[in-house]
Steps between C-alpha positions, in 0.01 A plus 500: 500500500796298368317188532188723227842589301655177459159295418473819223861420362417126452304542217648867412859428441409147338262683281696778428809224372263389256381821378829590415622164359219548229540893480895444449441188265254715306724815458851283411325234279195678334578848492886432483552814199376748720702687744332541839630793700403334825609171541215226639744421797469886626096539442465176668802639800273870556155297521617238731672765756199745472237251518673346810535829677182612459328184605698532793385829550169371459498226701662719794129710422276247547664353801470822695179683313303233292224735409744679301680244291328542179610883523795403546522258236397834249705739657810252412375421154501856412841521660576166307395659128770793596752329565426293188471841295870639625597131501433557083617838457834445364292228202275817426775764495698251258573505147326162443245589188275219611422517897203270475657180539729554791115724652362186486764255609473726842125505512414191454700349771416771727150449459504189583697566810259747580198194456671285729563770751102575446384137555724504854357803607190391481580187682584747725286671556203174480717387792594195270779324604735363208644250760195265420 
């Protein structure tokens, strides 16, 4: 299991550098006039340590009941879109007039957080090794 967990952080963490390279350079160079109540470093911080747990969760699943991976993998997206909703309770209880642009500088990396942890799933669950 920690060797499936370390050949998932060799592209996740990598990846998840980038992401937030461009998201920060995006937020502090283009949208620099607008106050974000969430910083990027603390979406990027709460999607890391969630998506890491839970594919560990997952990948303790399909080591001991493959057939049931991929309910698994639901049961902790579900889990993963709470969290996400009391994660953002404090922007939507805020005085902030306009919530959309910190809404979507939380979906959109979480979406594709949730892609990636899609994609290995499914390699998962194919029985596709990433190793190749």
């Amino acid at each position: 299991m920690l060797k499936q967990f370390l050949s998932f952080s060799k592209f996740f963490l990598p990846l998840s550098m980038v992401l937030f390279a461009i998201h920060y350079l995006i937020i502090n160079k283009l949208l620099n006039e607008y106050f974000f109540y969430y910083p990027a470093y603390t979406i990027y911080l709460f999607l890391i340590v969630v998506t890491s747990i839970i594919i560990v969760a997952i990948l303790a699943i399909h080591n001991n009941y493959k057939d049931k991976t991929g309910f698994a993998f639901l049961s902790f997206s579900i889990l993963k879109m709470l969290l996400a909703v009391i994660f953002l309770i404090p922007l939507i209880t805020s005085d902030l007039i306009n919530k959309v642009p910190d809404i979507l500088s939380f979906f959109i990396p979480y979406f594709l957080f949730l892609t990636l942890e899609t994609v290995y799933i499914l390699y998962l669950i194919n029985g596709s090794n990433l190793n190749q």
